[in-house]
N, C-alpha and C positions, 0 to 999 in steps of 0.2 A: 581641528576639523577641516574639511576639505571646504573649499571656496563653493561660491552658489553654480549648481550644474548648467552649462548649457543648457535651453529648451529647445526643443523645435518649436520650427513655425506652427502654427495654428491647423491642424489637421493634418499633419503630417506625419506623427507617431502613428494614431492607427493604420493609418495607410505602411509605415514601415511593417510593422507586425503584421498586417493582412503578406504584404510582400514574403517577410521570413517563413510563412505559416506556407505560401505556397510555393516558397524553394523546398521546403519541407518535403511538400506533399510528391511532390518532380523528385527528389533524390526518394524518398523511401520506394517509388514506384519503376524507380528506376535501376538499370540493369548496374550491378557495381564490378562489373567484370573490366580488365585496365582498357584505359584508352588505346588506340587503336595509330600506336605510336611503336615506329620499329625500333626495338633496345639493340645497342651494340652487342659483338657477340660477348660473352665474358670469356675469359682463359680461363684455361684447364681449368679443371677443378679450384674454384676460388674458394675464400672462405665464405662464409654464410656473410658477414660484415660486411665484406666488398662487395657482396652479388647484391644486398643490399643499398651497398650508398649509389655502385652504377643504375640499379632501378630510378634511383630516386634521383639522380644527377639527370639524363634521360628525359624524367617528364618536368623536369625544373627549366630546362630550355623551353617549353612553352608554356610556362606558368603565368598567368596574368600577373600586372603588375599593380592592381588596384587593392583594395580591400576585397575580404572574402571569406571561406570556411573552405579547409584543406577535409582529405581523408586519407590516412595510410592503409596502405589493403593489404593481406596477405594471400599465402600460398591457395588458403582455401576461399578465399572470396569474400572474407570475415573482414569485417572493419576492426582496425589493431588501434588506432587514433583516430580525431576529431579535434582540429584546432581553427582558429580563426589569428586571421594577421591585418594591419593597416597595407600591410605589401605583402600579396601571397610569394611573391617570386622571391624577395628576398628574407623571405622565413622559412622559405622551403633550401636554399642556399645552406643554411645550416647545417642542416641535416646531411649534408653531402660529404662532410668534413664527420662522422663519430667519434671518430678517435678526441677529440676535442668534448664530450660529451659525459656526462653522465653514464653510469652503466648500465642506468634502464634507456635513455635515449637510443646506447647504442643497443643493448636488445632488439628496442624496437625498429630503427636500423634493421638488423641483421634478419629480419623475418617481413621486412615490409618489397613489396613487389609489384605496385603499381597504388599510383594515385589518383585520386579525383578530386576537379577542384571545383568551386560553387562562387564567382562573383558574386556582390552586393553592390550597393549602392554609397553604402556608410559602414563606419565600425559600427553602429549601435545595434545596423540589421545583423550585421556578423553575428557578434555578442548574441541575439536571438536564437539565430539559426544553430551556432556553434549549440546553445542548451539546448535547444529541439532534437536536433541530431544526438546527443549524447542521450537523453533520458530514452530516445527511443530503440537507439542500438545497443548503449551501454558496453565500448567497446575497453578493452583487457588494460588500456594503457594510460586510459583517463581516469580521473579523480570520478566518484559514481554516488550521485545518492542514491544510496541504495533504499530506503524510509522514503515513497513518496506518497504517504495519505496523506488526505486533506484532514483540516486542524477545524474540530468543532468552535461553530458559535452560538451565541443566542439570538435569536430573531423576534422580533415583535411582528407580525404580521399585520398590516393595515389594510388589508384589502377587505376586511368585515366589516359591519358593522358595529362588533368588539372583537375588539384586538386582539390578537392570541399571543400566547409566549411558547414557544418552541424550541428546541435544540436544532440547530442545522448543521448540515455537511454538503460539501457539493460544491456545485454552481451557483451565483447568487443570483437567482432569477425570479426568487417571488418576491414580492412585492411585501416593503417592509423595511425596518430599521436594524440594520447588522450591526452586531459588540463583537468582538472577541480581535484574534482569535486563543481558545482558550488551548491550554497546553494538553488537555486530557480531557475525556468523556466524562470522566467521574468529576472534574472541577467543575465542569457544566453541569451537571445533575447536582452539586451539590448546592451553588449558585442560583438555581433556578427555585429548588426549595426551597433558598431562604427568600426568592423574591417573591412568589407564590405568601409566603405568610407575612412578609412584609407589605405587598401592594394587592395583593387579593384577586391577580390576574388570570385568565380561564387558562388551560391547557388542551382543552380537547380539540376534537377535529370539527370542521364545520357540520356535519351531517352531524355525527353525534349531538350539537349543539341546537340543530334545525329540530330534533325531534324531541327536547325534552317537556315534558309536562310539570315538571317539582323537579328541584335544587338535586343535586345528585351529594356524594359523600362525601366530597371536597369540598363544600359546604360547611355541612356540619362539621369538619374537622377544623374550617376557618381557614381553609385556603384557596377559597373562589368565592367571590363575590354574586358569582350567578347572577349573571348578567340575561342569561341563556331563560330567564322564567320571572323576568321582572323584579327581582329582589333589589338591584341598585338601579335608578336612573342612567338612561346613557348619559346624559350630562356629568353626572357621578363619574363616569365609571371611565370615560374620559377622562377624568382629571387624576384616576390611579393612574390612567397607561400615561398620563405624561412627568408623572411624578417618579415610575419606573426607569423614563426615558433618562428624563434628569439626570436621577442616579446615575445608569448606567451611563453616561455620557461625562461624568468627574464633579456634578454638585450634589455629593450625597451630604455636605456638611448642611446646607440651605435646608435640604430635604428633613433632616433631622431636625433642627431646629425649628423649624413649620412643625411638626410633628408634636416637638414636645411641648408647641404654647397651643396648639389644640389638645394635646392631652391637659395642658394647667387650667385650660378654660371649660373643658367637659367636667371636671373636676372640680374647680368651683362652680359649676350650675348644679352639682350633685348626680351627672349624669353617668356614673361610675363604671356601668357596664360599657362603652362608650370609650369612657378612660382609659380601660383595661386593654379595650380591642386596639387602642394607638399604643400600647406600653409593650404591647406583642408585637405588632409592627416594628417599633424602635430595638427592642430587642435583636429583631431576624434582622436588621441591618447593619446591626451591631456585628453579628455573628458573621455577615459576608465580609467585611471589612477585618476582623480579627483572623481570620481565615488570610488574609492578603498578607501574607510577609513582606522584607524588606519591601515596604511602599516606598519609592521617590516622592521627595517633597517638591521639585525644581522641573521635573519630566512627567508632563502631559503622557505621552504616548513614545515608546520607542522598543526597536528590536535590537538585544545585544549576545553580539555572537563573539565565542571567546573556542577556541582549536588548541588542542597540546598535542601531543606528538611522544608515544613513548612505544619500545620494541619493537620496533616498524607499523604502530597501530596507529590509526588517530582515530581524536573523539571532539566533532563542534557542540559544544553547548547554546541553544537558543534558549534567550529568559523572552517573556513579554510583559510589556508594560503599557496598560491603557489607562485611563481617566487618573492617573497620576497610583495606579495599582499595579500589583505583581498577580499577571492571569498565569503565572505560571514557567515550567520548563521542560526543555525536550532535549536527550540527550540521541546525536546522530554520528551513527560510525562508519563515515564514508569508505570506500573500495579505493583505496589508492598507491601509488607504488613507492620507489624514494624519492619524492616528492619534498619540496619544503611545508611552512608550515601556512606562510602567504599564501604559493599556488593552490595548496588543499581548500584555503578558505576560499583566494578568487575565486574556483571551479565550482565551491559550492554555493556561493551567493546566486550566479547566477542561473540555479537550477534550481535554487528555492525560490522566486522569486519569480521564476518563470509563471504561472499561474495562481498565484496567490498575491493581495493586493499589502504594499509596504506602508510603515508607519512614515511620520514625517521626518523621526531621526532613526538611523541606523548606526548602532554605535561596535567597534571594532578593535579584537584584539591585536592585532595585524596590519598592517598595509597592506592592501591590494592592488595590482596593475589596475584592473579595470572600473573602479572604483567611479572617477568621472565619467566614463562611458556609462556604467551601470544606470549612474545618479541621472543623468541624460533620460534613460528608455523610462525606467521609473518614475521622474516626476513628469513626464509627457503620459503615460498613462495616469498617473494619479491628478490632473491637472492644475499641480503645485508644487511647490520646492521640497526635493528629499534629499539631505545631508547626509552623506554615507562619509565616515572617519576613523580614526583612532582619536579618543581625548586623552590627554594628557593630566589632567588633574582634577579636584574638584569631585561632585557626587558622580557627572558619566565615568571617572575613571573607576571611582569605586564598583560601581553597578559592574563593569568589565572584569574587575578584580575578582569579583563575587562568581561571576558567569567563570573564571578562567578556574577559578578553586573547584568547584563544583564537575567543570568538566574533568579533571585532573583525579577528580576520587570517581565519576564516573566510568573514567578507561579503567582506572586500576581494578573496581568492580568486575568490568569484562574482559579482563586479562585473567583475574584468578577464575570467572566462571570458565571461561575457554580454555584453559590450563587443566582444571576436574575435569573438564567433559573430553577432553583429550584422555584424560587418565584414561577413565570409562572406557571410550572407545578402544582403546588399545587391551584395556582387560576383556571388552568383548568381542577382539579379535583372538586377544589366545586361548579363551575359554571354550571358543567353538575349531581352535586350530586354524585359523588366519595369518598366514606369515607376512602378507600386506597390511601398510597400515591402512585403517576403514577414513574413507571420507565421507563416503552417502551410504544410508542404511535405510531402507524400505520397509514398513510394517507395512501387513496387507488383513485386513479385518472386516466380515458379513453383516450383516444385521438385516430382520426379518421380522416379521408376525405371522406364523402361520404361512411364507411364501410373500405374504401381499408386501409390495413397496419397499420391494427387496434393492440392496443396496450393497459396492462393495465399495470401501475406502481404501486409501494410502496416504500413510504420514511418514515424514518423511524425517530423518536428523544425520547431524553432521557435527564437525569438529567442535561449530558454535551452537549449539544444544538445537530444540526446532527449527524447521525449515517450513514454516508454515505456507509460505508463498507458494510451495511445490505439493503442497496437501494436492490430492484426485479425489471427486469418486465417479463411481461408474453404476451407470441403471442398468439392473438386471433386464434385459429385453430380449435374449432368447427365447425365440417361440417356443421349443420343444422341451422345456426344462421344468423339471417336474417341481411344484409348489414345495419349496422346503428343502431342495436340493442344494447342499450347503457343499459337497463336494463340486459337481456341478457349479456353482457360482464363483466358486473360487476359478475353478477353471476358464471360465469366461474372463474373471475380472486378468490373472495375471497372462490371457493368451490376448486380450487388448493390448494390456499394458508395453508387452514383450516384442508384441509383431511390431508397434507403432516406435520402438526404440528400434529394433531390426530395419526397418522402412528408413529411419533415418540416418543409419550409420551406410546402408546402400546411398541416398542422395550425397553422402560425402563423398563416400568411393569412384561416385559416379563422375563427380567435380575434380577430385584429384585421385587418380591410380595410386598416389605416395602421400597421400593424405596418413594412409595411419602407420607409416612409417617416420614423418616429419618432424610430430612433435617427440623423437624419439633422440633423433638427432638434435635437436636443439636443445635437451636434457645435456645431452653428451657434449655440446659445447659450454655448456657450461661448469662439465666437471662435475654432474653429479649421477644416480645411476637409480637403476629402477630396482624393486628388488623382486618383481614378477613379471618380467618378460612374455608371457604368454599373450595370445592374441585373441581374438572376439571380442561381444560388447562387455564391455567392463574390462576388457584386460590392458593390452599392451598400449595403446595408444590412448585411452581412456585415461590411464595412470600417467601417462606422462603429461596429459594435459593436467592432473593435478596436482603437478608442481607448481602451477599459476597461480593466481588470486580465485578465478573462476569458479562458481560450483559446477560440478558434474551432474552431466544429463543421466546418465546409467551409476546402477545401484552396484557397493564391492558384496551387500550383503542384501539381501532379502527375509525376513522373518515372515512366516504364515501364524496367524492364531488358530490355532487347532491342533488336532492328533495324527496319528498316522496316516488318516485317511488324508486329511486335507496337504498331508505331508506327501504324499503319492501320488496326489492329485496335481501338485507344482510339478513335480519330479517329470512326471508324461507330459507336461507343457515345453517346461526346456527340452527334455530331450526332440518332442518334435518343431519346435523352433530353431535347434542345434543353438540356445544362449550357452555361452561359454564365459570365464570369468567372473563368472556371479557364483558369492556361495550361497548355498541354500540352507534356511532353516527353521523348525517348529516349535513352539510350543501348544504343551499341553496341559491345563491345569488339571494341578494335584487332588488325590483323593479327599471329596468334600467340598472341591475348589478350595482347598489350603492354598493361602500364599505362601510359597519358600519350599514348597513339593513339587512343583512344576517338575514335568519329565520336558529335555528336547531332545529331537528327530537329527541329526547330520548325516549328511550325506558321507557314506565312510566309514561311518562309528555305530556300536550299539546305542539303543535309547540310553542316556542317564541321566541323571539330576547334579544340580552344583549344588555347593556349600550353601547351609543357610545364611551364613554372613559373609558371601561371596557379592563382593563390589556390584561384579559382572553379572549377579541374580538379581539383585534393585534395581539396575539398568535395565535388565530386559523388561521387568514388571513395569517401568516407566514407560516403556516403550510402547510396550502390548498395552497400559490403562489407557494411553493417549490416543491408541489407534481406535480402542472400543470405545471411548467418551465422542470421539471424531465421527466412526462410526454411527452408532447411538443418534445423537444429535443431528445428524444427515435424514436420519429414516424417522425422526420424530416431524422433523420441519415437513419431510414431503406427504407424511402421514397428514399433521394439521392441514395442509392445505388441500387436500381430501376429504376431510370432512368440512372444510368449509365452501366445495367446491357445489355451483347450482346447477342445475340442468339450465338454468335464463345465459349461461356464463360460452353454451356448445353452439347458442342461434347466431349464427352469421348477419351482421344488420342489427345486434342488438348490444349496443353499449354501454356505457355504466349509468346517462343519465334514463334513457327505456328503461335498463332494468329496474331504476327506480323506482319510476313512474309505475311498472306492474307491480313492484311491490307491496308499495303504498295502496293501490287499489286494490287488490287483492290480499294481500298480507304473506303469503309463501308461493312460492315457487308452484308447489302440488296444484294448488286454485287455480294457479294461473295455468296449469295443464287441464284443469278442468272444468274452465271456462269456455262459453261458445263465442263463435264469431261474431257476434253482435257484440259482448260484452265486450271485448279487447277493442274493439272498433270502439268503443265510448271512455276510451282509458285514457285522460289527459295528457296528453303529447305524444301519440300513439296514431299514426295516420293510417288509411283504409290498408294501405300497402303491407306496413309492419303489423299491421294486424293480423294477415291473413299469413302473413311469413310464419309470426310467431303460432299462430292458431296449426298450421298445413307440419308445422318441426313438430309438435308433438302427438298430433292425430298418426304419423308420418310412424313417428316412432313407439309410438303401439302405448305412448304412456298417457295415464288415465285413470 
């Protein structure tokens, strides 16, 4: 393990991090076009390498020489790297020399063209800044977490007068006692049910709570105490929420054994019913604790992160271990290049890390460079020692073992799904006559009632099966579009879609004249070749950029859910946007809606149908159920909140706790429209003012 971290002085973490958080905000706001530094000229025609290292040799002459965060730019203004160094000047040195380098080093070399550099005050702000910067540009050359949700906990809520138990995500800003954090929603949920019938703690929301009259059915089912209508004393009921805390906090053994000598003692009083209700309790604890695998007997609390490395992929495995339990594990497939398998984890620690708070042991499959720095920013936010290491023996090295095994059948998992869904794509390029291979493929799918709360989606997939991050949808809001106009919508959604890619492949052209010639030639220095040259969005420069890591902004295919019509109705969008590169294509479900009849539309060809047990017909059904459930689910959500929508929700000056207030006094909405001015003027918390506001919005608007 690593020796105890340097602290900082006493206030002076947060103040670094306020520092990093606003170089941050100065670089994201700021222009990244190069310094304002004249480059020699270069000879004739150089190679891409040398024009390269003379950029970068150029602004190394005035490179600070303290601590800091570089950035390498390219041709188009793109951030290509994001590093930090204890000496910007002699890390940028480096880099001057490729040939000396790695062959993504010198890649990156050969394409970089102007730098910028960011002093700090310390490595640690570095360290910050360097993860700020990356999660927010996420640039082509850095290791990239790509997975950045935040990781459910459980929350006890203290700010009632009975404590709630809750799932959280987020910020931890209310008030209350945080566990986790748990590797899944579903281990939360599943967790929480056993503590509910273990400790008999409320769940609902405080209003719910404010207005019950009798025990609601979490009651009767024995999993709330019902607090909410006098069934348990607060004294009581206190003494569950600290019995939960207990638990959750590693003395579920105490817990237990309290438990089972009030179960011996309700039991010999003959109090059976009593008896029964602690034998249920001990049960559901029983049940969270057998749910915990591999528990550490020796380790309180720690995070273990274990990286392998196979076919140029890698996969960090994260277990969690709290109150000496296993909350679980998360498997993460960082974006990274030929990197080792240290720097993949350095890069990653300190991007997970960045806004999520650390246990007190950090246990590692790996060495990391930054390790000490890390343990540094970390225990100055946590305001106490955190040991970041590799162990060597004993149960941490096991727990590492375990995390590395794990990670190791993880990759091979997303190797063979990535390996089918390549199959896939490639069968559903030739099926519709594609002689590119497909990287990004576009479903575009309506959904309606009658017209109202009309909706158009887009889902998206690619080599690695869903792209859900890049899902759209679009509110139907043309005025002049007739209710039910399914032709029509379509038309809307893909001439958004299309202009707003068009729009942006102009900002490029604008930036560089040889912008969509560039990433063409960099193919070609590398000796490899495109096999569809053609130009517009999606085509020539499109494709060469996906030789990279990067996903593509522009689709190789588009699929429409529909028939001909809706087929003809794309067809008049590209043509009057002139999109080029994109193939187009439909389906149509089969007579009956039979699955495995589908007719599709190409642009080219007669209608036809594929094989019933054509690869390439499951794929497209996959595709098309994903875009209608996408769909679907979009115009359910905006429908519900439509009907739970108030006319009190339209009054300017009227917020959630007013609306309350009219509620309760009156009981709907309606009343309260047709109510007089006297009466809202006597509505508790309702001054003469919002009285007349609320009384003038509905006489105003004719309702009554």
């Amino acid at each position: 393990m690593t020796g105890a971290p340097k602290h900082y002085p006493p206030g002076e973490a947060p103040e670094a991090e306020a520092r990093a958080e606003a170089a941050l905000e100065r670089e994201l706001g700021a222009d990244t076009a190069p310094l304002d530094i004249a480059l020699d000229e270069p000879p004739a025609e150089p190679s891409s390498l040398a024009r390269g290292a003379e950029a970068i040799k150029a602004f190394w002459r005035h490179a600070p020489l303290g601590p800091g965060v570089y950035r390498m730019i390219g041709g188009e203004g793109e951030v290509l790297y994001v590093g930090k160094a204890r000496s910007i000047k002699k890390r940028v040195a480096a880099y001057t020399t490729p040939e000396r380098q790695s062959t993504r080093i010198a890649r990156m070399v050969a394409q970089t063209r102007s730098m910028v550099f960011v002093t700090t005050e310390s490595e640690a702000e570095a360290l910050l800044l360097e993860a700020n910067l990356i999660k927010q540009l996420k640039p082509r050359y850095n290791v990239v977490l790509r997975d950045d949700k935040s990781f459910p906990y459980i929350l006890i809520c203290t700010g009632h007068e009975a404590a709630r138990l809750v799932k959280h995500r987020g910020a931890r800003s209310s008030p209350g006692d945080y566990y986790g954090p748990f590797a899944s929603a579903g281990a939360v949920f599943r967790t929480m049910n056993a503590l509910q019938r273990a400790f008999l703690l409320r769940t609902c929301s405080d209003s719910y709570y404010e207005n019950r009259t009798r025990p609601c059915l979490l009651h009767q089912i024995k999993r709330c105490s019902a607090p909410c209508t006098g069934e348990i004393s607060p004294d009581d009921y206190a003494g569950l929420v600290k019995q939960a805390k207990d638990f959750l906090s590693g003395r579920s053994r105490a817990i237990r054994n309290r438990l089972a000598e009030e179960m011996s003692a309700a039991s010999a009083a003959l109090e059976f019913e009593r008896a029964a209700r602690l034998r249920d309790r001990i049960s559901a604890l029983s049940a969270i604790q057998g749910e915990q695998s591999v528990n550490p007997r020796t380790i309180p609390e720690a995070d273990v992160f274990a990286v392998t490395e196979e076919a140029g992929q890698y996969c960090v495995e994260v277990f969690f271990f709290r109150t000496y339990q296993n909350w679980g594990n998360r498997a993460y497939f960082p974006r990274a290049g030929a990197v080792g398998p240290e720097e993949v984890l350095d890069a990653f620690l300190a991007q997970f890390y960045l806004e999520r708070p650390a246990p007190r042991l950090v246990l590692l499959s790996h060495p990391v460079a930054s390790a000490a720095t890390l343990g540094e920013v970390l225990s100055a936010r946590a305001g106490h020692r955190i040991a970041i290491g590799v162990p060597r023996r004993g149960e941490k090295r096991d727990l590492v073992d375990a995390a590395m095994r794990n990670a190791r059948e993880a990759l091979s998992r997303k190797l063979a799904e990535t390996a089918s869904q390549e199959r896939l794509m490639a069968a559903l390029a030739q099926a519709f006559g594609i002689a590119t291979p497909l990287r990004r493929v576009e479903i575009y799918d309506n959904s309606h009632i009658m017209g109202t709360n009309a909706i158009g989606a887009m889902v998206v997939a690619g080599p690695e099966g869903f792209v859900k991050s890049a899902y759209r949808t679009f509110n139907i809001k043309s005025a002049d579009l007739t209710p039910g106009d399914d032709y029509a919508m379509m038309r809307e959604v893909l001439t958004r879609r299309f202009s707003r890619l068009k729009r942006q492949a102009a900002a490029v052209a604008e930036r560089d004249p040889v912008a969509a010639v560039a990433p063409v030639a960099a193919v070609a220095d590398r000796g490899e070749t495109l096999a569809d040259p053609a130009a517009g969005p999606g085509g020539r420069a499109q494709r060469a950029r996906l030789q990279d890591d990067a996903f593509p902004d522009a689709p190789d295919l588009a699929i429409i859910d529909g028939g001909r019509g809706q087929f003809e109705a794309a067809r008049e969008v590209f043509a009057a946007l002139g999109v080029e590169g994109v193939a187009l294509a439909s389906i149509a479900k089969g007579p009956d809606r039979n699955a495995g009849r589908e007719t599709f539309f190409v642009e080219g060809r007669e209608p036809f149908r594929l094989s019933p047990r054509d690869p390439a017909l499951f794929f497209v059904q996959r595709l098309r159920d994903e875009a209608h459930r996408f769909a679907i689910g979009t115009h359910r959500a905006r429908r519900k909140k439509d009907f739970v929508k108030s006319p009190l929700d339209e009054i300017p000056g009227v917020g959630p706790a007013r609306k309350r207030a009219l509620l309760h006094a009156f009981g709907s909405a309606k009343a309260v429209a047709r109510a007089g001015l006297s009466d809202l003027e006597k509505t508790p918390g309702l001054n003469a003012a919002t009285a007349k506001l609320v009384y003038d919005f509905f006489h105003e608007a004719g309702v009554g």
